[in-house]
C-alpha positions in Angstrom: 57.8 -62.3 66.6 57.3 -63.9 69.9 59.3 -66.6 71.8 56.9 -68.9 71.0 57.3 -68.8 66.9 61.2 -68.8 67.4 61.2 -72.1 69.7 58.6 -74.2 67.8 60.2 -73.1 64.4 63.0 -74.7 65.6 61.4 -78.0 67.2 59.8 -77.9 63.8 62.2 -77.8 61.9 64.3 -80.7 63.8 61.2 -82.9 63.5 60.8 -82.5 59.8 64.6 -83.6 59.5 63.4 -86.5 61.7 60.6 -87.8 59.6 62.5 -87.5 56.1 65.8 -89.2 57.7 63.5 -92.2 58.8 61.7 -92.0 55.7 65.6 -92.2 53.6 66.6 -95.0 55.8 63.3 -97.0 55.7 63.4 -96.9 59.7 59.6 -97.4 60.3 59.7 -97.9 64.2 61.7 -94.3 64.3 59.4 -92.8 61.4 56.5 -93.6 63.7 57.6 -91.7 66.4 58.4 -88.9 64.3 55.5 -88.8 62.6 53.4 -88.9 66.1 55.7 -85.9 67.2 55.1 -84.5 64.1 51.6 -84.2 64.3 51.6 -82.4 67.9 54.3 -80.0 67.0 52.7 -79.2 63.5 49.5 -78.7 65.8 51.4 -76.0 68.2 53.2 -74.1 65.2 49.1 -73.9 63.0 47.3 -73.4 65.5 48.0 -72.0 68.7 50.6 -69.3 66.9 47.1 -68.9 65.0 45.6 -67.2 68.5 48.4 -66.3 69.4 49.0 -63.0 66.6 46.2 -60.3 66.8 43.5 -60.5 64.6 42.4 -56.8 64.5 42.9 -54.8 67.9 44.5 -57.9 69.9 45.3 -61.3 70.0 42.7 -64.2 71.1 44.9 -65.0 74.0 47.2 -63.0 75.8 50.4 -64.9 75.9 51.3 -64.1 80.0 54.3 -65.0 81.5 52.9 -68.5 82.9 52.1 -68.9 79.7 55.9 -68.4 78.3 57.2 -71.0 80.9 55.0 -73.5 80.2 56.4 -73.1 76.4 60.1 -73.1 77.7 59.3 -76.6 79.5 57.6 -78.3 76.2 60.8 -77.4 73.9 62.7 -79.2 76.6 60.8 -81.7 77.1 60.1 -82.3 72.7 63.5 -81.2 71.7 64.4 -84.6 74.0 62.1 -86.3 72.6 63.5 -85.5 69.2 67.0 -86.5 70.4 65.5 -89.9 71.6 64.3 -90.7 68.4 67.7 -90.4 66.4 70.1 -90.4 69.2 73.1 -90.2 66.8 72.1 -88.2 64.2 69.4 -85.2 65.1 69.1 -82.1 64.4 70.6 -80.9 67.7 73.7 -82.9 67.0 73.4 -84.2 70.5 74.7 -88.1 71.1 72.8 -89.9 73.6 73.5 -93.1 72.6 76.0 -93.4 75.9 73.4 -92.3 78.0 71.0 -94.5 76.5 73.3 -97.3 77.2 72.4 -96.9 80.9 68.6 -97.5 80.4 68.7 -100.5 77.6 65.9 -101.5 76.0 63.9 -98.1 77.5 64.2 -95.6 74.6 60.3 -96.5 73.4 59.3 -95.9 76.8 61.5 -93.0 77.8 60.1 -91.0 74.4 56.4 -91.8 75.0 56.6 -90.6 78.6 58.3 -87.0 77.2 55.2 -87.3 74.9 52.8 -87.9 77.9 54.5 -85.0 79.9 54.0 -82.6 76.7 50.1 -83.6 76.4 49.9 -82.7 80.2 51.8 -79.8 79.8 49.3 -78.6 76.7 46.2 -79.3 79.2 48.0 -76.8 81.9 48.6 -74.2 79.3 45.0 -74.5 78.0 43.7 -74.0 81.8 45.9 -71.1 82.3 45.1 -69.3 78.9 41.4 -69.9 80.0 41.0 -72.2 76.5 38.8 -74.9 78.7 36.6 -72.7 80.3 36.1 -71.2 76.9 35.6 -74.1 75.0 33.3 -75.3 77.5 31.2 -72.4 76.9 31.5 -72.1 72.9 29.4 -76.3 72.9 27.6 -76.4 75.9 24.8 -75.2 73.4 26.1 -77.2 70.3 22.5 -78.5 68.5 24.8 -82.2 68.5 25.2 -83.6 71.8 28.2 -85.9 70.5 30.1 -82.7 69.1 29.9 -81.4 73.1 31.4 -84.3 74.3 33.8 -85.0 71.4 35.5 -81.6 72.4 35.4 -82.0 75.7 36.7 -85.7 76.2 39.2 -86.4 73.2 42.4 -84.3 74.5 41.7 -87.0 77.5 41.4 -90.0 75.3 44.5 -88.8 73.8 46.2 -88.6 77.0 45.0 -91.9 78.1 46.4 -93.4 74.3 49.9 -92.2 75.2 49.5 -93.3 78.6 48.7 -96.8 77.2 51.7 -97.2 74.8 54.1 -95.9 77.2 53.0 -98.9 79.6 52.7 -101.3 76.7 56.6 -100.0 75.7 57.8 -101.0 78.8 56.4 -104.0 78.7 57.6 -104.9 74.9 61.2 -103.6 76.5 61.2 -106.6 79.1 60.9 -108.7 76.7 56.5 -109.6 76.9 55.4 -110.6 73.5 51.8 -109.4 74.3 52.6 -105.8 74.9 54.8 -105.6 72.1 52.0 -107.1 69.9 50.0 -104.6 71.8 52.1 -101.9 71.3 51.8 -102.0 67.4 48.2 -101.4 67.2 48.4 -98.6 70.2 51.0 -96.6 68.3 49.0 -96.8 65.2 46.2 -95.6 67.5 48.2 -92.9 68.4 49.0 -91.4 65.4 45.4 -91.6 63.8 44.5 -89.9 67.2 47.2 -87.1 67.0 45.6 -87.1 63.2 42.2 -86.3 64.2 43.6 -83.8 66.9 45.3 -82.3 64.0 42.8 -81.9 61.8 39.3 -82.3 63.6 39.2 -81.2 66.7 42.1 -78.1 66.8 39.6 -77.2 63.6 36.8 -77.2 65.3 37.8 -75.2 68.2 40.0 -72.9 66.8 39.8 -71.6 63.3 36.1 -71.6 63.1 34.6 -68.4 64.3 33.5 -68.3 68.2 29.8 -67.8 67.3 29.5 -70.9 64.7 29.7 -73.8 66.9 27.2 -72.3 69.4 23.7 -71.9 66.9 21.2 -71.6 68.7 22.5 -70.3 72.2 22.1 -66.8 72.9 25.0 -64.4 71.8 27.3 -63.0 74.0 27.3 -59.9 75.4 30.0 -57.1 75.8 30.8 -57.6 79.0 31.5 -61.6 77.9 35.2 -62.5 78.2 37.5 -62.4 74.5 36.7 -66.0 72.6 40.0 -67.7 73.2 41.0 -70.9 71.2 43.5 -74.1 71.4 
């Protein structure tokens, strides 16, 4: 068992407590951004543990010390997100409603920019685990052009969504009726994005086999680097 599985069990577990405490107290703002958390660390604990375990002599990814701190940062920065969404009663038993009481009005905004820094972080890990490069490789010959630049542009347009509702948060938070109208439609945005991410695109260029997205292109040869996935 590596650090990984024992961290995200843990920021999985606290998120499913989340969800079904929101869902018990008909809190629909807070089961929102539970859900959207949800989604990402649901994504993490599937699929990346997926790449992470050998599947026959080694694993898909070598899981390097960058790698490892990069993992320690995101449990940080989600298991605060976590606290932010339930400051009185999380799974980490931590109170921050006093030191939300210093920021009023920011806790939207404060939990969408942990979410913002987590996307960024999952974009670094991807360029250090060499995932980019690879999936870059794997569709460059895909016979549909708009499967190429579906998974090379969404993680951006996902970045770009959070992005969005953590401006449009800030603005609800001082009190503009336009960015809180906004900020409805964003979030729901966000979640059918994280939804997609969940269960479109991580499919697509992880658990399908390296060879089936590339038909067509000329197979790889032995001195080709391991396939490596999300």
């Amino acid at each position: 068992m590596t650090s990984y599985s024992i961290t995200f069990g843990i920021l999985f577990a606290a998120v499913a407590k989340s969800v079904w405490l929101n869902i018990v107290d008909l809190n629909w703002l807070s089961f929102q951004m539970a859900l959207a958390l949800g989604l990402l660390i649901a994504s993490d604990t599937i699929y990346t543990s997926h790449v992470l375990e050998p599947h026959g002599n080694a694993p898909r990814v070598h899981y390097r010390f960058s790698l490892k701190l990069i993992d320690l940062a995101n449990f940080m920065v989600l298991s605060a997100a976590i606290i932010l969404i339930d400051p009185e009663n999380n799974f980490f038993d931590v109170n921050a409603r006093t030191l939300l009481n210093l920021f009023p009005k920011r806790q939207q905004t404060i939990f969408w920019v942990l979410v913002l820094i987590y996307c960024s972080l999952v974009l670094v890990w991807n360029e250090h685990a060499g995932i980019l490069a690879e999936i870059q490789q794997r569709f460059i010959h895909s016979p549909s052009q708009w499967t190429h630049i579906f998974v090379n542009l969404f993680p951006w347009i996902v970045l770009l969504l959070v992005l969005a509702q953590a401006l449009l948060s800030y603005g609800a938070g001082r009190g503009y009726e336009c960015c809180e109208w906004l900020a409805i439609w964003t979030r729901l945005a966000v979640l059918i994005a994280f939804s997609v991410y969940l269960f479109v695109y991580k499919y697509l260029v992880v658990s399908q086999p390296p060879g089936s997205a590339t038909k067509g292109a000329p197979r790889g040869t032995a001195n080709d680097p391991p396939p490596a996935a999300v």
